[in-house]
N, CA, C and O of each residue as an XYZ file, in Angstrom:
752
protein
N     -40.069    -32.379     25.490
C     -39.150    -31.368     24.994
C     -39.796    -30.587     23.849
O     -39.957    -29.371     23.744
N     -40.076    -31.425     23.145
C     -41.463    -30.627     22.225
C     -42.558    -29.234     22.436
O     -42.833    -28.230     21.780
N     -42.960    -29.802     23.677
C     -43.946    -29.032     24.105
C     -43.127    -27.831     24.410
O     -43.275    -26.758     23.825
N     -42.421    -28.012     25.172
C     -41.766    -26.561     25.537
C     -41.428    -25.885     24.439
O     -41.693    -24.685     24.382
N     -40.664    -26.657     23.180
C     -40.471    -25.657     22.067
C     -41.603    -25.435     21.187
O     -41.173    -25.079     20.091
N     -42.404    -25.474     21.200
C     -43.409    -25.275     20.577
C     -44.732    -24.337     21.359
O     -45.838    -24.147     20.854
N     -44.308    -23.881     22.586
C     -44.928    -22.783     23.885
C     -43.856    -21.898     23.679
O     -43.989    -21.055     24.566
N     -42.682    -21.563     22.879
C     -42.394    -20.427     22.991
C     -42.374    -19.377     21.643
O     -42.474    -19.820     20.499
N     -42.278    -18.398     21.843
C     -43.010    -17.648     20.854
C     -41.709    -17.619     19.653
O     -40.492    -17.774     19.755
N     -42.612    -17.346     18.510
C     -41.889    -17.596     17.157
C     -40.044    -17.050     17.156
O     -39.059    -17.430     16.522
N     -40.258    -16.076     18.135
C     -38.819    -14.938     17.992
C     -37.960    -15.756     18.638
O     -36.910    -16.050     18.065
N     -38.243    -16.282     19.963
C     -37.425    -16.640     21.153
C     -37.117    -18.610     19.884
O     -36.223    -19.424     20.117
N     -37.646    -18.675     19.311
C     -37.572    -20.217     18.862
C     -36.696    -20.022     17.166
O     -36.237    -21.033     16.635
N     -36.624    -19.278     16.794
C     -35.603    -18.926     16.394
C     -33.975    -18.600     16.951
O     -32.884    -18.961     16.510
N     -34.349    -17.783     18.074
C     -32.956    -17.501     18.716
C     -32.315    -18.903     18.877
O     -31.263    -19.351     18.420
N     -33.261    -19.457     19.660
C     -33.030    -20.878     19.898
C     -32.480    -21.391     19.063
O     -31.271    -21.479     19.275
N     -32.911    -21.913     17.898
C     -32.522    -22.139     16.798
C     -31.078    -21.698     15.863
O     -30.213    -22.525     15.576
N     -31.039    -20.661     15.581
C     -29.537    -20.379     15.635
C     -28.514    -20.642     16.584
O     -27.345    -20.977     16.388
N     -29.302    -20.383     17.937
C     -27.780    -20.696     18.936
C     -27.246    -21.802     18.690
O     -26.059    -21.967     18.408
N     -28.733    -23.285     18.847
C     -27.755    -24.546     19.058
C     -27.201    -24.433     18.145
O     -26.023    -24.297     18.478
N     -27.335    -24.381     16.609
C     -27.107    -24.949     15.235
C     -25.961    -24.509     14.861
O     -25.283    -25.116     14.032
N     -25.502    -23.142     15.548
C     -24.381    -22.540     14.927
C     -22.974    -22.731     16.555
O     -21.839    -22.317     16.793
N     -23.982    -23.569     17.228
C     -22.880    -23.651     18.341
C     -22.295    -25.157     17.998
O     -21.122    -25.499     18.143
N     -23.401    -25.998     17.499
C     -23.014    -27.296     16.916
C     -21.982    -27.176     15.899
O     -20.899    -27.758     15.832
N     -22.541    -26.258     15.062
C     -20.833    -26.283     13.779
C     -19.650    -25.247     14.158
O     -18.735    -24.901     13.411
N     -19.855    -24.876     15.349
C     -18.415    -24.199     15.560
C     -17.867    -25.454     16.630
O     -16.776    -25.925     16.307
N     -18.466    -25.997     17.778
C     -17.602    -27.281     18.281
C     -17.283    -28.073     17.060
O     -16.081    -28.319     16.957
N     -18.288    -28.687     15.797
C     -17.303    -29.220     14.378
C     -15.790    -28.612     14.437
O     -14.713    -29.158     14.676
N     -16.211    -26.985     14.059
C     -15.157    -26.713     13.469
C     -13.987    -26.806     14.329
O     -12.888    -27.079     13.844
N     -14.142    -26.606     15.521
C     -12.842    -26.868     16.818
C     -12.732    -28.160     16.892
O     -11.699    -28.382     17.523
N     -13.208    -29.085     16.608
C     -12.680    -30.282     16.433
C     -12.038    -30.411     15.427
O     -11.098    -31.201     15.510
N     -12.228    -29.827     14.309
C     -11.650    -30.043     12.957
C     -10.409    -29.420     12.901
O      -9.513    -29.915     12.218
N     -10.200    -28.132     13.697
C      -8.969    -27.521     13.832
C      -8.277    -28.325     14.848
O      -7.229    -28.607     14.268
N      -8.232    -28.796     15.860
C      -7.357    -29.603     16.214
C      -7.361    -30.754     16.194
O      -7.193    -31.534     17.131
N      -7.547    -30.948     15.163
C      -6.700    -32.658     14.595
C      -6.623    -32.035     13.393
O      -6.631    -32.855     12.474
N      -6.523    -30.475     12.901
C      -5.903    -30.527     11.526
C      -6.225    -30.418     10.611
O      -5.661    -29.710      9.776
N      -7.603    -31.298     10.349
C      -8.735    -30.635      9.138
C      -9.220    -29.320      9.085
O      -9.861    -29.000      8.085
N      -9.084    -28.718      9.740
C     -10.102    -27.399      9.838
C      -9.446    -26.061      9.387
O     -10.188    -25.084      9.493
N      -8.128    -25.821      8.876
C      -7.231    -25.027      8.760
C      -7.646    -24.050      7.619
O      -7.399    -22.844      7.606
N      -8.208    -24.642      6.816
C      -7.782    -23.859      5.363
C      -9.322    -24.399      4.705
O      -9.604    -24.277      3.513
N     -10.199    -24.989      5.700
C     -11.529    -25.308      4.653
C     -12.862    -24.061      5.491
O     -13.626    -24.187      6.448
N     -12.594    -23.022      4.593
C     -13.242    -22.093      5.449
C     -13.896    -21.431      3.224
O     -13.441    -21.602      2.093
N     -14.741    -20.934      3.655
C     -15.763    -20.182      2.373
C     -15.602    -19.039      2.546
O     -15.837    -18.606      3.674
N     -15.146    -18.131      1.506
C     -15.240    -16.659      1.494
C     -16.189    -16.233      0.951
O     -16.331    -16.816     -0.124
N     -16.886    -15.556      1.111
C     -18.214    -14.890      0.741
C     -17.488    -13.744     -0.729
O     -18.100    -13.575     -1.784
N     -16.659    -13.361     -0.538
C     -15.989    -11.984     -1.518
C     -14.950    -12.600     -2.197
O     -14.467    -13.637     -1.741
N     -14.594    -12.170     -3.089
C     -13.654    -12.513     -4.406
C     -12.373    -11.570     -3.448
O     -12.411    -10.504     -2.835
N     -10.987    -12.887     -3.779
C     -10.174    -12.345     -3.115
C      -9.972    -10.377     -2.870
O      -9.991     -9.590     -1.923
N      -9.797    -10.321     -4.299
C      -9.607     -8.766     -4.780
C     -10.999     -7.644     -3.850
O     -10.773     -6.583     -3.267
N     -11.803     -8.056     -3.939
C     -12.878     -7.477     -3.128
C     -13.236     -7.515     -1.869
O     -14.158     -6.940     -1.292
N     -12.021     -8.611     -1.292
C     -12.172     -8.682      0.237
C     -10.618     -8.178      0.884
O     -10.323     -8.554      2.018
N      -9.623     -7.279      0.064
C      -8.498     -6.674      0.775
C      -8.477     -6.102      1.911
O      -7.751     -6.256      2.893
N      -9.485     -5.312      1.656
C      -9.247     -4.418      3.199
C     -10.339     -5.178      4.555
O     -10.166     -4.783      5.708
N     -11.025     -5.864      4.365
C     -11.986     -6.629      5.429
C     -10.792     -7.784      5.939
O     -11.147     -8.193      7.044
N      -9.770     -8.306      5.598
C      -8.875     -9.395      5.714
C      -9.826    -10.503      6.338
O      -9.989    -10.608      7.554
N     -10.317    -11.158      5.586
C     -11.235    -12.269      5.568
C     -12.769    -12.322      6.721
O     -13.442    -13.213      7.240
N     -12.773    -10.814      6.703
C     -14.265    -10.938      7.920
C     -15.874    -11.380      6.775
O     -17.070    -11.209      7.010
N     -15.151    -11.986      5.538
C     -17.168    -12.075      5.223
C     -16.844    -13.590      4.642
O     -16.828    -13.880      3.446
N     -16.529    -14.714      6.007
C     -16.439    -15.801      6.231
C     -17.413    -16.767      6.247
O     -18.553    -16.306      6.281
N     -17.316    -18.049      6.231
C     -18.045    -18.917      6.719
C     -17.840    -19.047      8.333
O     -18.852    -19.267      8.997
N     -16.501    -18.915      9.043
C     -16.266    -19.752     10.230
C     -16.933    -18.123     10.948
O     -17.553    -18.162     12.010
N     -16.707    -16.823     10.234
C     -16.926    -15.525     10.919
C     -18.853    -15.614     10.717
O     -19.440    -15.717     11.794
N     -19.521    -15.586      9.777
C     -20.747    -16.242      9.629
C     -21.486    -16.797     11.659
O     -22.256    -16.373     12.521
N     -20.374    -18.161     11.350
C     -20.795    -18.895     12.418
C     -21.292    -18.285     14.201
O     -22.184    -18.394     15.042
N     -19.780    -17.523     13.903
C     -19.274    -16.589     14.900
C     -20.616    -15.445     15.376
O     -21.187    -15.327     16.460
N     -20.766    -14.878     14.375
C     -21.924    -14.050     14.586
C     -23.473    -14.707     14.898
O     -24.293    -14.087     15.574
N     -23.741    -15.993     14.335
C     -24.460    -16.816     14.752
C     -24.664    -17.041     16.315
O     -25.771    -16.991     16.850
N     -23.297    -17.332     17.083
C     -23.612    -17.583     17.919
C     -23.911    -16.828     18.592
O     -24.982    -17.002     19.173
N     -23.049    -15.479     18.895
C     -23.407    -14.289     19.596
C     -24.678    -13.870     19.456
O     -25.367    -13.422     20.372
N     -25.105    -14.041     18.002
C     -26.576    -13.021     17.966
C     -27.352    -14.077     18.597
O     -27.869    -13.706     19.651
N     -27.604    -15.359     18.246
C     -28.576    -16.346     18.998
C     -28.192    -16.638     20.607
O     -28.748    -17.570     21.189
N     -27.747    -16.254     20.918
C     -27.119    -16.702     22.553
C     -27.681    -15.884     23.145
O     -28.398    -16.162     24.106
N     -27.432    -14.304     22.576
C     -27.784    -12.777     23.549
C     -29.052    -13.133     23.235
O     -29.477    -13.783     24.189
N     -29.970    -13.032     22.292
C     -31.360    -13.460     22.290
C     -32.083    -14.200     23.219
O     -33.106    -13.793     23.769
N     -31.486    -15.442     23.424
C     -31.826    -16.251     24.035
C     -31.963    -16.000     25.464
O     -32.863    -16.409     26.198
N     -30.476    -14.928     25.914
C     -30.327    -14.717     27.146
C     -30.964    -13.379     27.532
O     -31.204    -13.403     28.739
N     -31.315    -12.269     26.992
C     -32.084    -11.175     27.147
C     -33.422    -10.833     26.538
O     -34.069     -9.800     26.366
N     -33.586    -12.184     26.268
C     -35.259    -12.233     25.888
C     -36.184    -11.689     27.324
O     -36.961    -10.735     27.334
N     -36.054    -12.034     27.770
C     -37.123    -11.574     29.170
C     -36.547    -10.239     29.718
O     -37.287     -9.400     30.231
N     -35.308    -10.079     29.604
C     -34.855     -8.709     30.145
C     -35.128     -7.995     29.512
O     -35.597     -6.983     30.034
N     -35.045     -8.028     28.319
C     -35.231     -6.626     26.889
C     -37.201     -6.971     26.341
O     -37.663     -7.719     25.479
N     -37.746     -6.205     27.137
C     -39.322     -6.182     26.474
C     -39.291     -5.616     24.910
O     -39.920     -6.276     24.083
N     -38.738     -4.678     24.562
C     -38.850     -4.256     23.021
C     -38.464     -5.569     22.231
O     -37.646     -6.257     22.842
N     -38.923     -6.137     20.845
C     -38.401     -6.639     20.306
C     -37.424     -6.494     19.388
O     -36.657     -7.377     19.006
N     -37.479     -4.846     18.878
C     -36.226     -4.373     18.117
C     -34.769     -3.942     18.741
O     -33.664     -4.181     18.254
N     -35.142     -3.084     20.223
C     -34.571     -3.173     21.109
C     -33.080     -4.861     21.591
O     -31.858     -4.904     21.734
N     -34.096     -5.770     21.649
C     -33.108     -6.747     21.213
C     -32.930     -6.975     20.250
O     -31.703     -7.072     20.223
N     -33.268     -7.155     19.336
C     -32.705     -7.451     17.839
C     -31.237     -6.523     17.941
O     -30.212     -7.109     18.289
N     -31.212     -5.555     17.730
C     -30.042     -4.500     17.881
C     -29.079     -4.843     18.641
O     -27.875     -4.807     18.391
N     -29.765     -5.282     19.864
C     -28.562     -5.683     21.034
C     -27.720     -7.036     20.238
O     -26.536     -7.148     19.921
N     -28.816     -7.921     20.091
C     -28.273     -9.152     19.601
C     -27.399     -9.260     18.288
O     -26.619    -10.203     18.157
N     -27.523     -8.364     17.394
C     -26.530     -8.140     16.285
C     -25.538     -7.060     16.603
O     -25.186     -6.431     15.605
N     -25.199     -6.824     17.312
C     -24.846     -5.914     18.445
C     -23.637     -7.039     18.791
O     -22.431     -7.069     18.547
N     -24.379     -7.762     19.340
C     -23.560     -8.696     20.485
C     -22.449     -9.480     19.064
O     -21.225     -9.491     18.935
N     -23.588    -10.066     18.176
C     -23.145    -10.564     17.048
C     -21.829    -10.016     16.611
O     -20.931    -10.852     16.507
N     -21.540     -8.786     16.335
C     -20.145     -8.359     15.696
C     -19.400     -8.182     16.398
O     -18.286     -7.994     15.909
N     -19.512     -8.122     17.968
C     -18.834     -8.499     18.731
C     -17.925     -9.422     18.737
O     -16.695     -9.365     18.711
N     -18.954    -10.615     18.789
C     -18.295    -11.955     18.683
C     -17.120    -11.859     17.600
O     -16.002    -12.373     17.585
N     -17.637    -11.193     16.891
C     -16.266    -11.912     15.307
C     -15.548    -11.326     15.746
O     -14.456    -11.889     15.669
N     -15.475     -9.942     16.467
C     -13.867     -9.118     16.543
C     -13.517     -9.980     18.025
O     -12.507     -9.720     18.679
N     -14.092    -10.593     18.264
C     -13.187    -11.428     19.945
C     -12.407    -12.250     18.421
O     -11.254    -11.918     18.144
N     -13.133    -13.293     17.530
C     -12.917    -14.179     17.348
C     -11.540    -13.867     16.316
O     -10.485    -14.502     16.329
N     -11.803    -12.990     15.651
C     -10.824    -12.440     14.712
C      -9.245    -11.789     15.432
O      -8.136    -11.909     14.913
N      -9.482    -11.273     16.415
C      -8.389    -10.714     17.409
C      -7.658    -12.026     18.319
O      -6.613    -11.885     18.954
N      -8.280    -13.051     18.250
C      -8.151    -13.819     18.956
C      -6.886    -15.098     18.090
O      -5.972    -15.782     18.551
N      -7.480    -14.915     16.612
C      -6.721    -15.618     15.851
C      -5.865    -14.923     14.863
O      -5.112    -15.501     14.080
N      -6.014    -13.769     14.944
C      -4.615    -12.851     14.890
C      -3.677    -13.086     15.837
O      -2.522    -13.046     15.414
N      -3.833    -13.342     17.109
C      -3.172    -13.548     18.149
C      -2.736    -14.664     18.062
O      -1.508    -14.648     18.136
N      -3.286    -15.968     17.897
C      -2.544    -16.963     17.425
C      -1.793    -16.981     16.178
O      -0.704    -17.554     16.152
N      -2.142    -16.558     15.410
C      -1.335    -16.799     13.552
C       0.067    -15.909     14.200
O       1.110    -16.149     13.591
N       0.171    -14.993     15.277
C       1.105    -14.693     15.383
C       2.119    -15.450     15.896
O       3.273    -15.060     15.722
N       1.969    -16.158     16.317
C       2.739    -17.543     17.136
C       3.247    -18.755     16.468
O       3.787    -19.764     16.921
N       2.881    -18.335     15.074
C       3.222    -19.113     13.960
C       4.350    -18.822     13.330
O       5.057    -19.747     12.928
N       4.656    -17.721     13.165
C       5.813    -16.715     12.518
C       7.262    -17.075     12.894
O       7.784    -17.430     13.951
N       7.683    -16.874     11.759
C       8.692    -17.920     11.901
C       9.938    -16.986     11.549
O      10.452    -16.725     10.461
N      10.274    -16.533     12.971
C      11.366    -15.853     13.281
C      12.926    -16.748     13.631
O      13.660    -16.423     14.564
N      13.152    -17.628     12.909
C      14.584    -18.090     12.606
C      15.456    -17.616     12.222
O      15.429    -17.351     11.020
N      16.521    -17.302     12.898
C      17.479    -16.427     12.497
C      18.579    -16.542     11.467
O      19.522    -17.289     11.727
N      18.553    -15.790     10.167
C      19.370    -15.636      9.493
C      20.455    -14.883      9.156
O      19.834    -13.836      9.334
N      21.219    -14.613      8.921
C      22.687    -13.837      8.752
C      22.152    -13.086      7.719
O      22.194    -11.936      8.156
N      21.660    -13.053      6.572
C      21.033    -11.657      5.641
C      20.331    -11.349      6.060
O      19.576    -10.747      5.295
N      19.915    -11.398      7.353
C      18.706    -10.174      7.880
C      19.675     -8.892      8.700
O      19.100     -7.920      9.191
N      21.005     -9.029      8.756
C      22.124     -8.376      9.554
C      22.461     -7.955      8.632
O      23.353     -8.780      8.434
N      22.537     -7.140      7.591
C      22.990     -6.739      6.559
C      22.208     -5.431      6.862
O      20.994     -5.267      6.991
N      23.644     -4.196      6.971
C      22.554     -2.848      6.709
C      22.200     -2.320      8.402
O      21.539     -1.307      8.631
N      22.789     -3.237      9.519
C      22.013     -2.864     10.928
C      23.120     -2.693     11.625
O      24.100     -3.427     11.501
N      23.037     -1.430     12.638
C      23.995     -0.829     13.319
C      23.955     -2.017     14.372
O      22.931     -2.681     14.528
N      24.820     -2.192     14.902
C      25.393     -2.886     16.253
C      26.268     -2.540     17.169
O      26.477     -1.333     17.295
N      27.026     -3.525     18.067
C      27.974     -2.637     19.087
C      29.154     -4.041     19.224
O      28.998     -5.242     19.447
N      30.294     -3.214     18.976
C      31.561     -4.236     19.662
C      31.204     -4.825     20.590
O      30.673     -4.221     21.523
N      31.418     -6.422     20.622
C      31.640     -7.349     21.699
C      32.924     -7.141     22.167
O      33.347     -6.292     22.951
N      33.550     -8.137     21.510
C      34.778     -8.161     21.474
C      35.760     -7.592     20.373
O      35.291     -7.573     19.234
N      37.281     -7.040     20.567
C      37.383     -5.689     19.562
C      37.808     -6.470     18.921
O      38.289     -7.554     19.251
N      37.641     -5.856     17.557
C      37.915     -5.999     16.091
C      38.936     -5.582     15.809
O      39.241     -4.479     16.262
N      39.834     -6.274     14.981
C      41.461     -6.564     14.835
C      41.311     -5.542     13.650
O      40.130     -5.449     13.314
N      42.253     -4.660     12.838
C      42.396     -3.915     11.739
C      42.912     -4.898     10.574
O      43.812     -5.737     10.597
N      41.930     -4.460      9.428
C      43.111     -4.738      7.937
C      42.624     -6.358      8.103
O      43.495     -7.224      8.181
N      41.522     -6.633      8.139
C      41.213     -7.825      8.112
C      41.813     -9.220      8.863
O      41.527    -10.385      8.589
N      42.851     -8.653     10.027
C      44.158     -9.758     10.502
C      43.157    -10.309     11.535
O      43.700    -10.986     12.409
N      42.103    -10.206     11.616
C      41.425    -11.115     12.855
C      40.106    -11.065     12.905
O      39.487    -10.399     12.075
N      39.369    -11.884     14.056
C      38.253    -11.490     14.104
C      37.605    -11.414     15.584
O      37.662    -12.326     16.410
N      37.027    -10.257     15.753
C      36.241     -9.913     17.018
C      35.112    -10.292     17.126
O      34.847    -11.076     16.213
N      33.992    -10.067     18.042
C      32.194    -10.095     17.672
C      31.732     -8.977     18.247
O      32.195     -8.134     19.015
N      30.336     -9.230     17.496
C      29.461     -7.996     17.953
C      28.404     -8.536     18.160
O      28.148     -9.638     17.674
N      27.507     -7.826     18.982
C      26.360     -7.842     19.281
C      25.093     -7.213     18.511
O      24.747     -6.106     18.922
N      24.514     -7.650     17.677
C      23.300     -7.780     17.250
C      21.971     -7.843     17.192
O      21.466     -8.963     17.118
N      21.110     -6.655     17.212
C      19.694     -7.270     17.383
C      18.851     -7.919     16.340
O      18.306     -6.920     15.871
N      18.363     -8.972     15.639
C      17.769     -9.152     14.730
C      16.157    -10.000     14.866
O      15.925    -11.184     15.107
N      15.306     -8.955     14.628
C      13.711    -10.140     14.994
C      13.726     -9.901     16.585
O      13.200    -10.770     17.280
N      14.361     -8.649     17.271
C      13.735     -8.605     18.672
C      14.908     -9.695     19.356
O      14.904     -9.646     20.586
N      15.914    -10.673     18.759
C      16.963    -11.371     19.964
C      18.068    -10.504     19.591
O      18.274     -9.857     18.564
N      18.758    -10.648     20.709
C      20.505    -10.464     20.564
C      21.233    -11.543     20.121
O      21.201    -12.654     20.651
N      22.049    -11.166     18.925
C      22.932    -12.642     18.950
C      24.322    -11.627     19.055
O      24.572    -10.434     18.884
N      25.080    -12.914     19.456
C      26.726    -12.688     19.244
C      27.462    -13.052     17.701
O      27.267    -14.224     17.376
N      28.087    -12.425     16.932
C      28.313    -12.881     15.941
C      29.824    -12.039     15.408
O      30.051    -10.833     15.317
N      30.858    -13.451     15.065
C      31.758    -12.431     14.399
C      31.908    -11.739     13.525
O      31.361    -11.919     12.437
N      32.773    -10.672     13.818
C      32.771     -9.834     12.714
C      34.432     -9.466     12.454
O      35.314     -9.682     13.286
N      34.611     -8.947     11.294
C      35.788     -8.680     10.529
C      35.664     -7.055     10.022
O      34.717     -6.409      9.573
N      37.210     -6.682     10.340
C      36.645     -5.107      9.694
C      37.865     -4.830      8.829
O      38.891     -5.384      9.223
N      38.003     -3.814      7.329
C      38.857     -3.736      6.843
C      39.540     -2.263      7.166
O      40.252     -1.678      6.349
N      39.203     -1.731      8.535
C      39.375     -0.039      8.836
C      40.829     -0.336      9.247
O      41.033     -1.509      9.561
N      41.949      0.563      9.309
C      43.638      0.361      9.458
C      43.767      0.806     11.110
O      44.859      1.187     11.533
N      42.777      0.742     11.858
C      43.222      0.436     13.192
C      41.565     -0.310     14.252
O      40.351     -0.387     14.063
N      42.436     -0.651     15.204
C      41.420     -1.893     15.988
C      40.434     -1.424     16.608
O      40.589     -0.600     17.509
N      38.888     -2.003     16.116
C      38.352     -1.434     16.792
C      37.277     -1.937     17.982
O      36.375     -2.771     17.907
N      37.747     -1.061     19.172
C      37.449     -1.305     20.535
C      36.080     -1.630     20.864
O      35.011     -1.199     20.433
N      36.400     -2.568     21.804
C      34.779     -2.832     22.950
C      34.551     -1.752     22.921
O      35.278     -0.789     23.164
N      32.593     -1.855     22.348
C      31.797     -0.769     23.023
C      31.391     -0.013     21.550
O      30.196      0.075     21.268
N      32.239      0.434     20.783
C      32.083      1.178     19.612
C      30.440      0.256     18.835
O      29.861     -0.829     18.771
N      30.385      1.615     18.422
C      29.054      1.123     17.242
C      29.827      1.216     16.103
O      30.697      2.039     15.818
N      29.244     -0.077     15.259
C      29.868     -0.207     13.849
C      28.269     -0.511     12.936
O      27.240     -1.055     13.335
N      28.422     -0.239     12.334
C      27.571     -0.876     10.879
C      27.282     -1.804     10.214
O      27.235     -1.241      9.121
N      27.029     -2.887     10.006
C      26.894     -3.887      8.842
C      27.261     -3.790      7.530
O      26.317     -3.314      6.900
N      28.146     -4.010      6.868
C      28.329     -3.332      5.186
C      28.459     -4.708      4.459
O      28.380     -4.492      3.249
N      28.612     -5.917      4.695
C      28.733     -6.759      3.929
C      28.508     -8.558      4.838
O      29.104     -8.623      5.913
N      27.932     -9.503      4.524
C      28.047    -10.744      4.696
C      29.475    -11.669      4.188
O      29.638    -12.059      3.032
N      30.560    -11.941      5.464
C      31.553    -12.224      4.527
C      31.730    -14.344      4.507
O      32.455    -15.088      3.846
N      30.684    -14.610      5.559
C      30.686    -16.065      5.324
C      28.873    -16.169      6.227
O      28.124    -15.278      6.628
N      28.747    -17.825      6.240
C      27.715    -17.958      6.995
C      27.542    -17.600      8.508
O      26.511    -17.827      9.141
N      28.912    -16.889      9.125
C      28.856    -16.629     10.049
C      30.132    -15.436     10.930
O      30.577    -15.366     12.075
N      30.341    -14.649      9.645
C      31.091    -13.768      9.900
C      30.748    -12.440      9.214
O      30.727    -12.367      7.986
N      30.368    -10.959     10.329
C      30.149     -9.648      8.946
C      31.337     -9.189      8.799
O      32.247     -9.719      9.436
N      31.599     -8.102      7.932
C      32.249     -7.082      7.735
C      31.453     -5.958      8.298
O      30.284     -5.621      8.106
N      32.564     -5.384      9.175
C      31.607     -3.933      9.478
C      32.599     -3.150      9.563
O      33.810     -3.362      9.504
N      31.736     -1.822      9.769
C      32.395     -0.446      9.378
C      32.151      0.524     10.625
O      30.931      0.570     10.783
N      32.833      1.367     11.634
C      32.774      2.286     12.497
C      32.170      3.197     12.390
O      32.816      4.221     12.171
N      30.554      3.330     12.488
C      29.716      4.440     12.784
C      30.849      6.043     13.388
O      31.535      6.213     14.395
N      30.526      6.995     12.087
C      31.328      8.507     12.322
C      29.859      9.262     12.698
O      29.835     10.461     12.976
C-alpha cells in the first residue's frame, strides 16, 4: 500500500490526503451528531459580531465540508483534467459547493425543529371567519375559524356587537378573553 502511495505524484497524494482525513472527521462528526455529542461543539473561525451576515459559513464542521469536496474532485478528475490549475479551480470549485449542499441541507433540518405549538396570543390582532354564529352582548358563545402558524383551529369566540353574528362573516381578533375563548369584532 505504500508503494502505491509513494508512485503517485506529490499533487494527486495530497488530494488523497485531504479526502481520507477530512472524510474520517466528518463520519466522527455524524457519529457525534447522532448520539448527541456533536450539536453545539463546532469552532467559529469569526467573532460572533463579524460573522452576521455569513450565518456561521467560516466553520470548523463547514472547513471539513470543503475538505471533502475539494479532495474527492481531485482525486476523481486527476486524469481527466491535464492542467493542474485547471483542477485546482475545479476542485475548490467543487469545494464551495459542498458547504452550500451542506449548509442548505441543515437549514432544512433546523427547520424541523421549530416549534410551532399553538398558542392563543398568537390570535390576537388576526382576521378570521364565523364557524358557528356568535350570540350578541356577550349572552353566548359561537367559534371561529382561525389560521395560526399555517393550521386551522376552531376556537370560541365571544362578541360584545348588539346583534348575532352569522356563519360565514369575517370578524377580527380584538382581545384574549380566557385560555380558550376571543372576543371579536365584525370586519366593516
Amino acid at each position: 500500500m505504500t508503494e502505491i502511495y509513494n508512485s503517485l505524484s506529490p499533487l494527486l497524494k495530497v488530494y488523497w490526503a485531504l479526502a481520507i482525513i477530512a472524510s474520517i472527521i466528518f463520519v466522527i462528526q455524524a457519529i457525534m451528531a447522532f448520539i448527541g455529542l456533536g450539536t453545539d461543539a463546532d469552532a467559529d473561525f469569526l467573532p460572533d459580531a463579524a460573522d452576521e451576515g455569513f450565518s456561521g459559513l467560516f466553520s470548523f464542521r463547514n472547513l471539513i465540508n470543503f475538505l471533502i469536496g475539494f479532495g474527492w474532485s481531485g482525486v476523481l478528475f486527476y486524469n481527466s483534467i491535464q492542467q493542474t490549475w485547471l483542477l485546482q479551480v475545479v476542485s475548490i470549485a467543487i469545494g464551495f459547493v459542498f458547504i452550500a449542499l451542506f449548509l442548505f441541507v441543515y437549514k432544512q433540518i433546523s427547520q424541523l425543529a421549530q416549534d410551532n405549538t399553538f398558542n392563543i396570543k398568537d390570535c390576537l390582532g388576526i382576521n378570521c371567519t364565523v364557524y358557528l354564529r356568535i350570540p350578541a352582548n356577550l349572552s353566548g358563545k359561537g367559534k371561529v375559524q382561525i389560521s395560526v402558524h399555517g393550521s386551522v383551529h376552531e376556537i370560541d369566540a365571544v362578541s360584545d356587537a348588539p346583534q348575532v353574528i352569522p356563519t360565514g362573516s369575517k370578524v377580527h381578533v380584538e382581545q384574549i378573553v380566557s385560555q380558550d375563548t376571543l372576543l371579536v369584532k365584525v370586519i366593516q
